[in-house]
C-alpha positions as CSV (number, residue, x, y, z in Angstrom):
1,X,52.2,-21.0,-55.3
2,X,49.4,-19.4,-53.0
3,X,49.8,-20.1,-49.0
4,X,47.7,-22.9,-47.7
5,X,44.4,-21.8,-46.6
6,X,43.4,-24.7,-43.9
7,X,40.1,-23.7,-42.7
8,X,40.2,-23.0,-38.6
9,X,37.6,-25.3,-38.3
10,X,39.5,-27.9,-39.7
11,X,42.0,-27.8,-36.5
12,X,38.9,-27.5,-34.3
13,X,37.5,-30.7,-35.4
14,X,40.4,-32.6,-35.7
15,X,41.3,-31.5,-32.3
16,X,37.9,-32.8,-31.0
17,X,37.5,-35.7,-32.7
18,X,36.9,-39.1,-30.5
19,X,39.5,-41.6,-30.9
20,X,38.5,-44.4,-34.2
21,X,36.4,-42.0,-36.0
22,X,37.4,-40.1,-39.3
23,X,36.8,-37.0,-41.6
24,X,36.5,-37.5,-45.0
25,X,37.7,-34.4,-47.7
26,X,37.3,-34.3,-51.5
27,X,40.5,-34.7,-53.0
28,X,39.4,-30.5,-54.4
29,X,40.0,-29.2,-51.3
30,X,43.1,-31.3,-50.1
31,X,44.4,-29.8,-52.9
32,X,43.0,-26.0,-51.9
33,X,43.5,-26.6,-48.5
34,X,47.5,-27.8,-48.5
35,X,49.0,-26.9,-51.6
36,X,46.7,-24.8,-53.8
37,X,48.2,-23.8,-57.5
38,X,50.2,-27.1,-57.7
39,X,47.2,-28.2,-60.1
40,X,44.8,-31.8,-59.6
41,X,44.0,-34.7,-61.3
42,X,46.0,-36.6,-59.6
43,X,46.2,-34.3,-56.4
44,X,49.4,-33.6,-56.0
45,X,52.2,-35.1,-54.2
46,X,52.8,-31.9,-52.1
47,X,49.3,-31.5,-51.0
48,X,49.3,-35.5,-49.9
49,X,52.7,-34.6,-48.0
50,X,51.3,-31.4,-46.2
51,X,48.0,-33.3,-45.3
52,X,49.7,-36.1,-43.6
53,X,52.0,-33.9,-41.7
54,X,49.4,-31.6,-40.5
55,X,47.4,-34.7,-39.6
56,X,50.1,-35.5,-37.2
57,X,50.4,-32.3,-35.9
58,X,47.0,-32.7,-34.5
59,X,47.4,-36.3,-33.6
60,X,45.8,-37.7,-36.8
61,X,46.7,-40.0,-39.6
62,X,46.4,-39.6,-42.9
63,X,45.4,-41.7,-45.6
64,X,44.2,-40.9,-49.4
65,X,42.2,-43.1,-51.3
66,X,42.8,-42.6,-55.0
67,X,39.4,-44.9,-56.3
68,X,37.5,-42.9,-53.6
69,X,38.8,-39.5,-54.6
70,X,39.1,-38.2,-51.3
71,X,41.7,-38.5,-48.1
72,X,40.9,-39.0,-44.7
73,X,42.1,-37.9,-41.3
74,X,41.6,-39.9,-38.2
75,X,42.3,-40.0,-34.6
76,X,44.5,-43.4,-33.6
77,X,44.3,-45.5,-30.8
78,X,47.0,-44.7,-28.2
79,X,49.3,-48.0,-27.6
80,X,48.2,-49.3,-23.8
């Protein structure tokens, strides 16, 4: 299996994202992005798994949406 290739400005928008807004990615380049060679269609299982935990890393969640094809990152709402 290749390393993952997240692009840099991936972390960069994530990072700067305002709180309750999202990006969407094309379940393609989940798939290049966090776990390239593991194959598609279904993305994989490991690609889903490294996507939410990078998510978190950068104080995101995670969610894919199978009828949408695609997964999306966005920033929470801290508890008050």
């Amino acid at each position: 299996m290749a390393p993952r290739t997240i692009p840099a400005e991936l972390d960069a928008a994530l990072t700067a994202l305002p709180l309750r807004t999202g990006i969407y990615v094309p379940e393609d380049l989940l798939e290049d992005w966090f776990a390239p060679g593991t194959g598609m269609s279904p993305v994989s299982a490991e690609a889903l798994s490294q996507a939410e935990t990078y998510g978190r890393k950068l104080e995101c969640e995670f969610k894919y949406y199978p009828e949408r094809l695609e997964g999306v990152f966005w920033k929470w709402v801290p508890a008050l």
